[in-house]
N, C-alpha and C positions, 0 to 999 in steps of 0.2 A: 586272269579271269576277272571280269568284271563284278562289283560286289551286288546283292540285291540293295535294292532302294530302301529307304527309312521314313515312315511315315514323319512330318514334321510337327514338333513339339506346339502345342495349342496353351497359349500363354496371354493374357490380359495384353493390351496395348491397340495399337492401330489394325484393323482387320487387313488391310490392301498389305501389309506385311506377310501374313498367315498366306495370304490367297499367293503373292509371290512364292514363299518358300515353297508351297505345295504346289506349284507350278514346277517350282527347280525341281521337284523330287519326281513329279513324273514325267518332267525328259532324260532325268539322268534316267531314269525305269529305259526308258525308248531306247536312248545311247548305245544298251549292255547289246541291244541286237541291232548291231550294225548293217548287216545284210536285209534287214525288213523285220515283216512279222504277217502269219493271219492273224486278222481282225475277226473275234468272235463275237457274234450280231445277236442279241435278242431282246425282248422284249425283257424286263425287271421287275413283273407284278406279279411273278408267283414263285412262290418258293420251290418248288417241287424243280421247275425248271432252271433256277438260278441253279441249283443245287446239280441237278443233269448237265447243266450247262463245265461247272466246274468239275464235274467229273470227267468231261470228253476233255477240257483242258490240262486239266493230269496225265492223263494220255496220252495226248499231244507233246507235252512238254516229257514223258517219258523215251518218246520217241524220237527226242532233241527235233523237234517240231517250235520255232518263234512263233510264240503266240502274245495278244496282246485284249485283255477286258478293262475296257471301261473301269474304274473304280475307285470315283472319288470319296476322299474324307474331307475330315475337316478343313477348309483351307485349300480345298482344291477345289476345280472349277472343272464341273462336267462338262459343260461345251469345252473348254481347251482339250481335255485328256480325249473326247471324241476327234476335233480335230487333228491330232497330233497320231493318233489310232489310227485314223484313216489318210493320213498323209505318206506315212509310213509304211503302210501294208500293201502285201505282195499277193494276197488273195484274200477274200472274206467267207469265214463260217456260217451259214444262216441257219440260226436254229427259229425253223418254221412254225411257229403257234398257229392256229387261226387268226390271232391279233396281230401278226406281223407284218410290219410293212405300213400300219395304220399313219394317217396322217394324222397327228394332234394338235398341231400347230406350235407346240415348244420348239421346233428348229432342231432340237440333236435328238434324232428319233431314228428308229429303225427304217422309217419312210426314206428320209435323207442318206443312213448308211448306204441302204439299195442302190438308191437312184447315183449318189458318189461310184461308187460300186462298176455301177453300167454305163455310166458315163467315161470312168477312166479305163473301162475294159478291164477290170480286176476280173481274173481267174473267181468264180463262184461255187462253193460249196455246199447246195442245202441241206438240209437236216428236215426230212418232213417227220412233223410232230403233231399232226391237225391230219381231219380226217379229210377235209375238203380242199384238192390242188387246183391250183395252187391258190394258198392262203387268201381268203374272203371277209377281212375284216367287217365288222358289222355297222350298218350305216355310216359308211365310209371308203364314196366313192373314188377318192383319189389315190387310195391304197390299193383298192380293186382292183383298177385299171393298173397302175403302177406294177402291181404282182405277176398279173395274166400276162404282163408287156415282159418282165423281164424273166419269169419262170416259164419259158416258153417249151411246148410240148417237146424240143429236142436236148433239152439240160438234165440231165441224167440229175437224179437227187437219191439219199440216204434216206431209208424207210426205216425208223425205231420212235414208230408213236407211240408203242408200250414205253419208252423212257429206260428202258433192261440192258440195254448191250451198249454201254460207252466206247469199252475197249475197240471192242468190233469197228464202231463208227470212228474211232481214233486210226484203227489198221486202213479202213478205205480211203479216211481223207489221206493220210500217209502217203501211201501206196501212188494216189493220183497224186497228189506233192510232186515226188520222187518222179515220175513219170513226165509230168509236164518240166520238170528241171528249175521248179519256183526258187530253189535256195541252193543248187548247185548242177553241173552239169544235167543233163540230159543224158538217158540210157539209150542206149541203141538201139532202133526203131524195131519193133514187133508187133505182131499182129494181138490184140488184145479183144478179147469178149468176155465183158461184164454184164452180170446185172447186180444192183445194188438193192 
């Protein structure tokens, strides 16, 4: 069994040093799930949500569910551990804010997870969190369109805008895992009606 990863020691000398090692540390992270991972998508400006967000991921990961959050320190480099996140993943989580999907123009944004996303036909998960579907970032037209384009009326999404039932949203995403055969066989075709 492969070990968890070790955040790398922050010590005086050359910076491009630190930023290597915490590069090393977050592919060995990648390495231990060899078969993929979901990638879980959201915005980073509220706590409430970070905190929601890491609960579905306990979850998830209870459920022996590869999952994979963004989450540099010292020395490590957000744009690599996003690329490396979304090179690697077999479907993507969207935890839906109203702000998701906004373009900001930093380059490793929730905009770009998306649009990665539906471009490589990644399997998508939403998580609506926001009262208005699909997500309407504010003065922010390229988000707009980008969201309505890819949340299209026929993509079944997870409803827990109260932020209360992790668990729950961890058995649905599961559930369709398991179903679509993202990290191992495929079950034998049945007739399935949900709503979520």
């Amino acid at each position: 069994m492969p070990t968890a990863a070790v955040a790398p020691k922050v010590t005086g000398g050359a910076g491009s040093h630190k930023a290597i090692d915490g590069l090393l540390v977050a592919l060995d992270a990648v390495a231990a799930a060899p078969q993929g991972h979901l990638l879980l998508s959201a915005r980073f400006n509220n706590d409430e949500i970070i905190a929601y967000m890491r609960a579905v991921k306990k979850q998830l990961e209870a459920r022996n569910i590869p999952v994979f959050v963004v989450e540099a320190t010292v020395g490590q480099s957000f744009a690599d551990l996003t690329r490396i996140g979304l090179l690697r993943a077999k479907g993507m989580v969207a935890f839906c804010t109203s702000e998701y999907g906004a373009y900001t123009g930093v380059g490793y944004e929730t905009f770009h997870e998306l649009e990665f996303a539906h471009d490589h036909q990644l399997p998508l998960f939403p998580i609506r969190l926001c009262d208005e579907w699909p997500p309407a970032p504010q003065n922010n037209e390229r988000g707009i369109y980008q969201n309505q384009f890819v949340f299209k009326n026929s993509l079944m999404y997870i409803d827990d805008r109260q932020m209360t039932r992790a668990q729950w949203v961890a058995d649905q995403i599961a559930e369709a895992v398991a179903f679509m055969g993202i990290f191992g066989p495929k079950p034998r075709a049945t007739w399935l009606h949900r709503t979520f």
